[in-house]
C-alpha positions, 0 to 999 in steps of 0.5 A: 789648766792643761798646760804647765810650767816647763822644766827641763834638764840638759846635762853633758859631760865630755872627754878627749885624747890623744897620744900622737897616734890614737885620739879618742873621745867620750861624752855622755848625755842626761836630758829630762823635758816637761812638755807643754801639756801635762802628763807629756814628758821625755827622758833620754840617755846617750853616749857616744864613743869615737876612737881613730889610731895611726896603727902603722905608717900604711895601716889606720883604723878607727871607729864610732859608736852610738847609744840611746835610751829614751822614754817619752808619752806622746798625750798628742797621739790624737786630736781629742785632748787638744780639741777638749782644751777649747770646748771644755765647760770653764765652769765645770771643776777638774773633779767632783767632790767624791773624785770622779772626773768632770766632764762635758758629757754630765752637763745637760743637752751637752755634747758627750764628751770627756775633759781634757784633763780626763783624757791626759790622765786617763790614757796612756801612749808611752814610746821607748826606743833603744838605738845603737849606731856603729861603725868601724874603719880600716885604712890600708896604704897597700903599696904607693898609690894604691889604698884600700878603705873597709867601712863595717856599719850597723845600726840596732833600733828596738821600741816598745809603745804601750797604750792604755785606755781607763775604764772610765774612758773607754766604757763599754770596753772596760778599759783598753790596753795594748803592747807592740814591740818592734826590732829593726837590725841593719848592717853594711859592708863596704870596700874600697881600692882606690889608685892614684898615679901621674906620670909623664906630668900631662896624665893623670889617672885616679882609678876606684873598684868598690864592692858593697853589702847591706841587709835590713831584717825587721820583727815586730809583733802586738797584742791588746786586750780589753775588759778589765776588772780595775785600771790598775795594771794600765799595761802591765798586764794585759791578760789580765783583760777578759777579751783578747782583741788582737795578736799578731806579728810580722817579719820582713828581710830584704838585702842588697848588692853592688859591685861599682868602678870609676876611671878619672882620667885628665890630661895636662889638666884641661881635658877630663874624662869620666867612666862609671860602672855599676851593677846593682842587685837587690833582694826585692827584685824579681827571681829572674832578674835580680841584677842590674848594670848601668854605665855612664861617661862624661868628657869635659874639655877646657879650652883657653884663649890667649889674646896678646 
């Protein structure tokens, strides 16, 4: 049977607080899945971390912070094993009495391939990722009116996947075994000053100025090897295959700029009048032209009847 009974672990533990002026919480996380196919499973561990403190009567700041570990082998990279399970021989065992695999191919006239218990055992597709989210806020009530918002961001993404191939899978390679590593790092930097005022109680004006920041860098690099002398390594040691079939890596960069304002502006309510601004520029434009400015307005008029 290539399927099995499913068990699965799901536990969660949380705090909270507060004082008056500064609320906190915790919670962390244990998850342990079986698949529904054999050898497929995931396992994951996370915490989370949120904190908001009223520092001041004009001053707020607070954050949030992400992490996760997770190990998981995905036994449905591809189509073989799940095609296997309904063109496998029922009549042939799991494994022959001197403990070699049995497989459609060794039947006479069949068509030569493995068994699907061959190919969930005898390959491996492990994927580990490691993400950390964060955030940080500041509120700052600069005079009446008048805010200014600081938004800090960032996001670190880091994963491995490592694939093997038995010998008695991959033949005439003697085995395969591969590594790639790959890190992604984000961060953001927003500011906002927004101002509110009415005056004359017909006009109303909210007005917002905003400036933004972002960079994305990414690395990654892979080597693979086949060749080997025993399955015992898997890929743990990939030099220790005797023909190297591939290395390489790979770094990319790409940032981006904006710099944006809004005017809200009603009268007695009725009458709404809307400007917007911005000026955008990215690191993936061209040399001559790395910005761009857009403008939009929109009025809307409301008008009421009165029958009497």
């Amino acid at each position: 049977m290539c399927t099995q009974h499913l068990l699965s672990q799901n536990q969660q533990v949380g705090f909270s607080g507060s004082n008056g002026h500064t609320a906190y919480a915790l919670s962390l996380n244990y998850r342990d899945d079986e698949g529904l196919i054999k050898t497929s499973y995931l396992k994951r561990y996370s915490v989370r971390f949120t904190i908001d403190d009223q520092i001041k009567k004009w001053l707020k700041v607070g954050g949030t912070l992400n992490y996760l570990t997770q190990e998981e082998n995905l036994v449905d990279f591809d189509y073989l094993p799940m095609r296997e399970i309904a063109e496998s021989f029922p009549f042939l065992p799991v494994k022959y009495p001197d403990g070699t695999w049995a497989d459609n191919r060794d039947y006479p006239n069949a068509e030569p391939q493995f068994s699907p218990m061959h190919y969930l055992y005898g390959r491996k597709y492990i994927l580990n990722t490691q993400n950390t989210i964060g955030s940080f806020y500041s509120n700052l009530n600069l005079v009446k009116g008048l805010e200014m918002r600081t938004v800090l961001g960032a996001n670190i993404l880091s994963q491995g996947l490592n694939q093997w191939t038995s010998r008695t899978l991959a033949i005439a390679q003697q085995g395969t075994a591969s590594t790639t590593n790959r890190r992604e790092s984000f961060w953001s930097l927003e500011n906002y000053l927004t101002y509110n005022k009415k005056f004359a109680n017909i006009h109303s004006i909210t007005a917002l100025l905003g400036l933004s920041w972002q960079e994305t860098n990414i690395f990654s690099m892979a080597v693979s090897s086949q060749g080997f002398s025993s399955d015992f390594f898997e890929f743990n040691n990939i030099g220790a295959g005797s023909t190297n079939t591939g290395y390489g890596s790979n770094r990319s960069r790409f940032a981006f700029n904006s710099y944006f304002g809004r005017i809200n502006y009603s009268l007695k309510n009725k009458y709404l009048l809307t400007v917007t601004g911005r000026e955008d520029g990215s690191s993936k434009f061209g040399a001559n032209n790395k910005y761009a400015f857009s403008l939009l307005r929109h009025w809307l008029g409301r008008f009421q009847m009165k029958i009497s």
